[in-house]
C-alpha positions in Angstrom: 0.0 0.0 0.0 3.1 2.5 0.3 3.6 2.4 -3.2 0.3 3.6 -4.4 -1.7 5.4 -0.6 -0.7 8.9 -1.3 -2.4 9.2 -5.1 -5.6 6.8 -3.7 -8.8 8.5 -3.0 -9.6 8.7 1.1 -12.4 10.6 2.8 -10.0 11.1 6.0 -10.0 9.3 9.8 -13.3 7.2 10.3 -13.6 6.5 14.2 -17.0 5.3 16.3 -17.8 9.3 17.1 -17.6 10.0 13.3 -19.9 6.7 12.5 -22.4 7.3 14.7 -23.0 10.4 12.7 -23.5 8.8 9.6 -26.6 9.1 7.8 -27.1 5.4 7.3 -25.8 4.4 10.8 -28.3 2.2 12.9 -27.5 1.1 16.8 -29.9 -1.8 16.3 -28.5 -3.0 13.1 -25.0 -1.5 13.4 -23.2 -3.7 16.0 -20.1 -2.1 18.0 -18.5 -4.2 20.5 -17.7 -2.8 24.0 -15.4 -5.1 26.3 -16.0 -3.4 29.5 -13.3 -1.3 31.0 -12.9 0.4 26.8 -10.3 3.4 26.6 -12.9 6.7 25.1 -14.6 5.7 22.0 -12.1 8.1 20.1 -9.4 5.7 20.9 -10.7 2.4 20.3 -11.4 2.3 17.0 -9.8 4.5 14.2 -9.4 3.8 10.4 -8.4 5.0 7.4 -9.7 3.7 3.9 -7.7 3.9 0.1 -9.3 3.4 -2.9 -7.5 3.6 -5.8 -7.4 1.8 -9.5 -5.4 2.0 -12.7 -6.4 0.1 -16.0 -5.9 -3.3 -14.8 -6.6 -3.3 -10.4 -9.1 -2.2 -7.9 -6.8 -1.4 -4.9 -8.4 -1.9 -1.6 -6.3 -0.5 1.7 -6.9 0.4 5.4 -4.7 1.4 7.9 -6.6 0.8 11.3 -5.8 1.3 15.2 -8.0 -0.7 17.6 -7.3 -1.6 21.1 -8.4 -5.4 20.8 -8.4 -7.7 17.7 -11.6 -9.5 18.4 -11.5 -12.7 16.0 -13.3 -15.2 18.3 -16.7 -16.2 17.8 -18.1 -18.2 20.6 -21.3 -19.0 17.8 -18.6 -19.2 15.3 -19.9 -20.2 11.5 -18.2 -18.6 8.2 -21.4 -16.9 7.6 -21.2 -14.9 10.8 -17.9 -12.9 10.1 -19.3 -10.0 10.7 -19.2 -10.9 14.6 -15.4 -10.5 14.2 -13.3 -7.0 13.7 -13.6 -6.9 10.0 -13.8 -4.2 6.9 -15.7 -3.8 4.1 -16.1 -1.6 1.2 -19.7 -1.2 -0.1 -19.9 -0.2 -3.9 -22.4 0.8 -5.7 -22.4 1.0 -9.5 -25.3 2.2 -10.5 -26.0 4.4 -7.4 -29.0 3.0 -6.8 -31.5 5.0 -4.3 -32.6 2.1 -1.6 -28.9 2.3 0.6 -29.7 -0.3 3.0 -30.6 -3.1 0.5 -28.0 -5.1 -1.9 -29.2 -5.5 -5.6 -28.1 -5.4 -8.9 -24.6 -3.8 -9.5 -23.9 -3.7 -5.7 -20.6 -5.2 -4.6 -19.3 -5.6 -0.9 -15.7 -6.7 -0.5 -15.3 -7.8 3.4 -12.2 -9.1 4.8 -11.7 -10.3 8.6 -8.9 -8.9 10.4 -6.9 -12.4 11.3 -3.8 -13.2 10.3 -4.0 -16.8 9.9 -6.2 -16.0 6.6 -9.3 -18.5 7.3 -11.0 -19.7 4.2 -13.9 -17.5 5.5 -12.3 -14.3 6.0 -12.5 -12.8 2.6 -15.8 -13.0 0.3 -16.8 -10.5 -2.4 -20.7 -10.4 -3.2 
């Protein structure tokens, strides 16, 4: 990602404060995980996202800071990788108008944050 994150598009440091204010951002669909005894929300979980492409890629990048790396499951299926510290970039293309609903031309590429690479932890739908 050093070769190409300074030319990628970003939209700047995403952290829980700055989600909660997003327009599509839901508490009772939206699950953040609080371990008890958390540092301030602005310090548990910060990220940065790079998109970038050229006439051959899609380049996908993050640089995050979080204060746990929550890959355990105690209901653990592949299907439920979303109960892990993951990321995901949503794209659209068309833009459609109905944002909380997947349909034609929408892509989500997801990717769970464990380094022993589990068949599971990276799908693209």
């Amino acid at each position: 990602m050093s070769e190409w994150k300074y030319v990628a598009f970003t939209d700047g440091l995403w952290d829980i404060l700055r989600l909660r204010q997003a327009p599509w951002y839901d508490p009772s669909i939206n699950r953040l995980t609080d371990h008890g005894n958390e540092p301030p929300i602005e310090e548990d979980l910060q990220a940065r996202y790079y998109t970038a492409w050229d006439d051959n890629y899609l380049y996908l990048g993050a640089e995050v800071k979080d204060n746990v790396n929550d890959i355990t499951d105690p209901q653990h299926e592949p299907k439920r990788w979303y109960y892990k510290d993951a990321i995901c970039w949503f794209i659209e293309a068309p833009r459609e108008e109905t944002a909380k609903k997947f349909g034609v031309g929408d892509n989500a590429f997801c990717f769970v944050i464990d380094a022993s690479k589990p068949p599971y932890g990276a799908w693209w739908s």
